[in-house]
Each structure stands twice: as C-alpha cells, then as structure tokens.
C-alpha positions, 0 to 999 in steps of 0.5 A: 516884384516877380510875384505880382507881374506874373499875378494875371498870368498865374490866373490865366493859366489856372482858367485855362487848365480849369476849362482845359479839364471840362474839355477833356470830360465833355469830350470822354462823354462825347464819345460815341454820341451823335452830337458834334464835338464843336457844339460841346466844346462851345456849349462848355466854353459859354459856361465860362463866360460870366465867370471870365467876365466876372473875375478879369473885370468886374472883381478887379474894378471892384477892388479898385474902386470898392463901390460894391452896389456897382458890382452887385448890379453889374454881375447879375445882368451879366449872369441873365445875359449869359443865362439867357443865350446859354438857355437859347443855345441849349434849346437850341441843341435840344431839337437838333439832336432830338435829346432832353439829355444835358450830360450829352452836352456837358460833364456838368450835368446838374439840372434844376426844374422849373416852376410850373408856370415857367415849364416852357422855358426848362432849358434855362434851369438846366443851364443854370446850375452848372453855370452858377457852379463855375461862377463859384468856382473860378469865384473861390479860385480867384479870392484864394489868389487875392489872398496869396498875392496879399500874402507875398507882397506883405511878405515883400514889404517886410523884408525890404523894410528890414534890408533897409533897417539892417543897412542903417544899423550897419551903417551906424556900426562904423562911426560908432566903433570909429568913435571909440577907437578914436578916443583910445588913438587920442589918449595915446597921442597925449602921452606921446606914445611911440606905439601910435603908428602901430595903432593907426596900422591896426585901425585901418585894419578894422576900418577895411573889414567895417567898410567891406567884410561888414557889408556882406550878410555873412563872414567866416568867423575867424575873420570875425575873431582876428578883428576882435583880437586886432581890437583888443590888442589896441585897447591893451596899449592904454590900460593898465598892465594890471587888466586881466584881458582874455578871449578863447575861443575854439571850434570856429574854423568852418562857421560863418555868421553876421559880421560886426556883431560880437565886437560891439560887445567887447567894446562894451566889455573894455568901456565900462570893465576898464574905463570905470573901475578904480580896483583890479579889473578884468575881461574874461571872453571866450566864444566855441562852437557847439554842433550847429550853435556859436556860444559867446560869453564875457564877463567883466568887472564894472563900476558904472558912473551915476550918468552912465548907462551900460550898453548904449548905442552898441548894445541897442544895434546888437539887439535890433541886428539880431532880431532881424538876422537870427529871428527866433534863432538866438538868445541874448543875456546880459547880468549884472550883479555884485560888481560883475556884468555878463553877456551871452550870446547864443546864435543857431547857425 
C-alpha cells in the first residue's frame, strides 16, 4: 500500500520542517547577539531529542508489544537523561555568554522556577518547559498520523473486500443468465424450431459482452440496451405471440453505467410475467434519461407458483451490486399488487 510505505517518511518529513521552523525563529533572534549561531542550533537541536527518541522508538515498540509499564519507564529515563545534559549544556552557555536570558538561546523561551532548595540547579527548569513542549507536540503529532494511517488502511481493506465481493458477484452473473438462457435454447430444440441457429448466433452475442463489456466498471449504456434487446428477441421465440413485450427507452445516447445490471431484471420480468401466468400476460419496460439520473422501470403480469419466490439469485446480485457500485446513489423498488409486479430502478450518474 502506497499509504503506509511512505508512513515513516511522511513522519520524517514533518519532524524535519517542525525543527526546520525552531531553526529559523532561533536564528531571527539570534540576530545581532553575541551567541554563536552553532550553539543555538545545537541547544534547539537537543530539545528534539526525547521527542525523536520517544516517537521513531519507544511509541513504536509500544504499539508492537502494548506493554505499556514498559514505556512508561522507558520515556522517563530518557526525558531525565535528556533533562540532564540539556541542563548541563544550558549552564554551560550561561557562563559563557555571561546572560540568565533563555530567549538568546531558543525562541522557546518559557522557564520555570526552581523550589528553594534546588535554586542552584535553575538551568534545569529552564530547559524543562520547552522540552516538555516539543515532546507534547511531536507526541499529538504522532497519534494524529496513527489515526489517519488507521483511517487509510481501513479505508484500504474495504474497497478491496468489496473489488473482491463485486468480482464474485459478477462472476455469478454468467452462469446465472447461461442458466436461463439454456432453458429457453432447450425448449426450442424440442419443438425442433428452424430458429434454433439464430438463437444460438444471439447467444454468443450476450456470452461475449458477459464475458468482456461485463468486466469493465462501466459501459455505454446503448450497449447495455442492445444486449437487453438481443435477449428479449430470444425469449419472444418461445412465448406465445399473444405476450405483449415492450422497452423504450430514450435520451441514453452519452451515459454510461455498470454493466449487467438491468437485464437480471427483464429476466426476472420474462420468468414469472410469462412462464407463470395462465391469461393474457405482458411485459411493459422503459428506461430514459433525466439530467444526471437513468429511470428504469418494468411492469408485468405475474401468477407466482406456491414454491416459487419472485427474484431470486438475480434479484439478490442486483441488490448486493448496487450497493457496492452506487452507495447512497440509488434507489430500488420492487411491488407487487393485484396480479401486477413493478421494478424501478433509479441510479444517479
């Protein structure tokens, strides 16, 4: 993942341009003083220390192996070490340049008195405040990457479960459709139907856009139309001529949407309109384009057999598929009423 392997150079980056900025400010100060530029930057360059030590090693080590007692210890005798030889150097630089004045050393000139019994050692709790500072900072710095880092390989692991789910339900799609598309070649060839070579001519039509125009995320949606229509134009082989099949549709032209997704639902439509219902029965289609949404909309006659269930495996895949392609971009009813089922479908482009 490019996220995370550019994590520790992302952190860095950041220490650097924080340090970067202390540089600069203690320089501006610096100017026209008497104290050597060198022991500035190194006396700044110190205050990093426990923070550094603190965030490329003892935070890490904890996230690894959660034994915070261990930390605990480990980051309060590396902040005395530091303490320690920050306060010796700052004492240090104290005589040198004759001055008390912690601003002609650092920019982070925030000091902190001593108890009375420890007044001796006041270059201690002067360095103390602005290294507790930095250590919160880089600290804060360093949770709030942790929480983004987390936050992009969740986000990381999601999409790639559901690439990997949206592949196993377009896989389903082509045994599926195969399935009754077969039943509809085999029904043929009993009545010995001179039309059988043309079905099969329109079958490996739809087989070659399930097998390679499927694949792809999105398709023009005229191509999408033309299989629909090259389906409908089988099915009407073996219904009676009295069916009444329709589909408009209009304004498609420049869309484009998910492959596959419409004609689970016409199949649907032909399998419990037609197969299942004894009077005059019809299928009534129509899709159109309004601004940036696609309407799709069927209505049929239906008569659904006591062990048979409207929908099935094409209807659950329609619904799993769109909430992975349009999340909170589309909207899908299906009614049933008075002999009468109805889909629509509505998907913001």
């Amino acid at each position: 993942m490019k996220a995370i392997s550019s994590y520790h150079l992302v952190r860095l980056f950041l220490n650097v341009l924080y340090l970067g900025l202390i540089f600069w400010a203690a320089i501006t100060n610096n100017h026209g003083s008497e104290v050597a530029i060198g022991h500035v930057l190194l006396y700044n360059t110190l205050l990093f220390v426990p923070g550094w030590i603190n965030n490329f090693g003892l935070l890490p080590r904890l996230r690894r192996n959660k034994k915070a007692g261990i930390y605990v210890g480990s980051i309060v005798v590396v902040f005395l070490i530091s303490l320690l030889i920050l306060g010796q150097y700052l004492h240090w630089l104290q005589i040198r340049y004759a001055t008390q004045e912690l601003t002609e050393f650092t920019p982070l000139g925030i000091t902190s008195s001593a108890p009375s019994a420890l007044t001796n050692y006041q270059y201690y709790f002067d360095a103390l405040p602005a290294m507790i500072i930095i250590l919160i900072t880089l600290l804060v710095g360093y949770v709030i990457q942790e929480f983004l880092v987390k936050l992009k390989t969740e986000k990381y692991i999601q999409n790639e479960q559901a690439i990997a789910e949206l592949n196993l339900l377009k896989s389903q799609i082509s045994p599926h459709f195969l399935f009754n598309v077969l039943n509809s070649l085999y029904a043929l060839s009993l009545s010995k139907s001179d039309k059988t070579p043309d079905v099969i001519l329109q079958l490996s039509d739809i087989l070659r856009y399930s097998l390679y125009e499927a694949q792809e995320r999105e398709v023009p949606v005229p191509e999408e139309v033309a299989i629909i229509e090259t389906y409908i134009a089988i099915e009407k082989i073996r219904i009676p001529d009295t069916t009444d099949i329709s589909f408009r549709h209009s304004g498609i032209a420049d869309a484009k949407m998910a492959p596959m997704l419409l004609l689970p639902l016409i199949e649907n439509a032909f399998k419990h309109g037609v197969d299942s219902t004894i009077d005059h029965s019809y299928i009534h289609a129509s899709l159109h384009k309004e601004e940036n949404r696609l309407i799709f909309t069927c209505e049929n006659t239906f008569k659904v057999a006591k062990t048979s269930k409207v929908g099935g495996i094409g209807i659950q895949n329609i619904r799993k598929r769109l909430e992975l392609l349009y999340p909170s971009r589309h909207q899908l009813n299906i009614k049933q009423q008075e002999g009468i089922h109805q889909v629509t479908l509505l998907i913001e482009l």
